[in-house]
Steps between C-alpha positions, in 0.01 A plus 500: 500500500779271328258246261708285265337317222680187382396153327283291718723208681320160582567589887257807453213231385363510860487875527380511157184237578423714793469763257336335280209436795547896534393565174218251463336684790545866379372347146186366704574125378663339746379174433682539180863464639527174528892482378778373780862504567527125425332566160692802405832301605350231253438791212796738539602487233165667309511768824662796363456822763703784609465607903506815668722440826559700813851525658382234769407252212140564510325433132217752496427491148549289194434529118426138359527432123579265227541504121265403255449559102235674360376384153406882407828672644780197595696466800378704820467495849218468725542651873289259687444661852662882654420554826651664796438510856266755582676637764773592185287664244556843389881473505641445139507074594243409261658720208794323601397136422252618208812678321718158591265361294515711254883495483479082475278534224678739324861300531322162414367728175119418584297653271226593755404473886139388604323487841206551655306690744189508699244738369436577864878586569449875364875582678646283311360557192576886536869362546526263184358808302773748652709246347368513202308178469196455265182317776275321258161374626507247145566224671409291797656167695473152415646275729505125538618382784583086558633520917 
């Protein structure tokens, strides 16, 4: 199958919030997703994200990240969401967009890469170790959330 990954594109916002509603579900929070296409069109430009495209222009995956500093370590990245279809696991597209990541990172000379996962999602855990991540259990969520 012929999958590019490129640089999201503010037409790909509506594909992208499907997506989004996609991934809300298979995290079991879908009252969570409460983003839009009008608010991401009001945002872009804090919506940083690489896609995984089929040859019919199909987006059926997507890293999301964005930089941030780190008062221990300095300039990194944080790779908000990775998700793909699940119809298009097992075929090399999520090690695509991870190691796109990686790549950005490493060319905007980040000092580090942070995410998260779900202790439930033992798959993907198994993956980010393959990879060579370190998965902490020091530290927990804290959100506040004003919508």
């Amino acid at each position: 199958m012929n999958i590019t990954i490129r640089s999201v594109d503010k037409s790909d916002f509506p594909q992208i919030v499907d997506l989004f509603k996609e991934f809300a579900l298979f995290e079991k929070l879908p009252d969570k997703m409460v983003n839009s296409v009008d608010r991401m069109i009001a945002e872009k430009e804090f919506f940083n994200c690489f896609v995984a495209e089929t040859a019919d222009k199909k987006i059926i995956g997507y890293a999301s990240y964005f930089f941030g500093y780190y008062t221990w370590i300095g300039k990194s990245l944080y790779m908000d969401d990775l998700y793909v279809k699940p119809e298009f696991r097992a075929m090399g597209i999520g090690s695509r967009l991870i190691h796109e990541i990686i790549d950005n990172a490493k060319t905007n000379n980040c000092h580090k890469l942070r995410w998260q996962v779900s202790q439930w999602n033992k798959p993907a855990i198994e993956f980010y170790i393959k990879l060579g991540a370190v998965v902490d259990n020091t530290e927990q969520n804290c959100d506040l959330v004003f919508d």
